[in-house]
C-alpha atoms as one frame of an Amber mdcrd trajectory, in Angstrom:
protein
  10.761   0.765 -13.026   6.769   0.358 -13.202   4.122   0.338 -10.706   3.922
  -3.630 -10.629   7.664  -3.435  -9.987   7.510  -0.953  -6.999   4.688  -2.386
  -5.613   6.330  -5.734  -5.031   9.325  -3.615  -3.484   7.093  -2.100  -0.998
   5.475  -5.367  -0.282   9.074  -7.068   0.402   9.638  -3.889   2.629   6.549
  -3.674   4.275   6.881  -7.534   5.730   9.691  -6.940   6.438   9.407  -3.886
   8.662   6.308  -5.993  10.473   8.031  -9.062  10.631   5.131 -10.936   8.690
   5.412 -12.695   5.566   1.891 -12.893   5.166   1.650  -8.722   4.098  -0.117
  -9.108   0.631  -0.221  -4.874  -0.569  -2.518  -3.881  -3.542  -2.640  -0.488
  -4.770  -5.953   0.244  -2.717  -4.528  -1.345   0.387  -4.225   1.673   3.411
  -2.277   1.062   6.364  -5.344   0.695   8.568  -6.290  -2.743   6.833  -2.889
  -4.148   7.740  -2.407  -5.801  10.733   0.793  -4.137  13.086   1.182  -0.491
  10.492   0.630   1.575  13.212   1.684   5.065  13.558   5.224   3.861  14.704
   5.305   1.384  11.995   4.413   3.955   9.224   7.657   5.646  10.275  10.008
   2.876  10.064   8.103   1.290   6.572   9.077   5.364   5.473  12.535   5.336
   6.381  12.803   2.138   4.696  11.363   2.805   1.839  13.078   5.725   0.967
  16.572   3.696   2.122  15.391   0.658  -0.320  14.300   3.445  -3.214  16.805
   6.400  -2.816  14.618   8.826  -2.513  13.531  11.372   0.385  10.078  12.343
   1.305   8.858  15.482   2.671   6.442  15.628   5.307   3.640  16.677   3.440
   3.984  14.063   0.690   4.027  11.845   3.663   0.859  13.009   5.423  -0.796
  13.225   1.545  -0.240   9.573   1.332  -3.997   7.658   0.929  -3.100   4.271
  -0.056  -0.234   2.436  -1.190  -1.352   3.517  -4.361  -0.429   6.695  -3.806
   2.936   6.347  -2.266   3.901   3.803  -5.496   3.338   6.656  -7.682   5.093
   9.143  -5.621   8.069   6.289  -5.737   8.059   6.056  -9.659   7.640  10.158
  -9.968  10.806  10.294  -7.738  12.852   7.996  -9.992  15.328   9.282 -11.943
  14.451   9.194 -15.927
């Protein structure tokens, strides 16, 4: 699965998790520049994410997260080959 591929997973699961359809992600997007992803809200788009992906973060890959960028690549690196 490529970037392009993920990152229209975590779009789908980011609007959903904010009840918005409008939620248009790039890979530069950060959480601040979206309307509603909040610190609670970064939580629940996690645990979704890692549900919709089947994978498991740790905490500090979590808290190393910059951009959605960053947790798409972290998504693909997790996948199995």
């Amino acid at each position: 699965m490529g970037e392009g591929e993920i990152l229209e997973q975590v779009q789908a699961v980011v609007a959903d998790q904010l009840d918005r359809d409008d939620v248009a992600l790039n890979m530069n997007t950060v959480a601040a520049s979206v309307d509603g992803w909040d610190s609670l809200a970064h939580v629940r788009i996690m645990i979704a994410v890692e549900e919709e992906f089947g994978v498991r973060f740790d905490m500090s890959e979590i808290t190393s997260l910059g951009n959605v960028g960053d947790l798409v690549r972290l998504i693909e690196a997790k996948q199995p080959s």
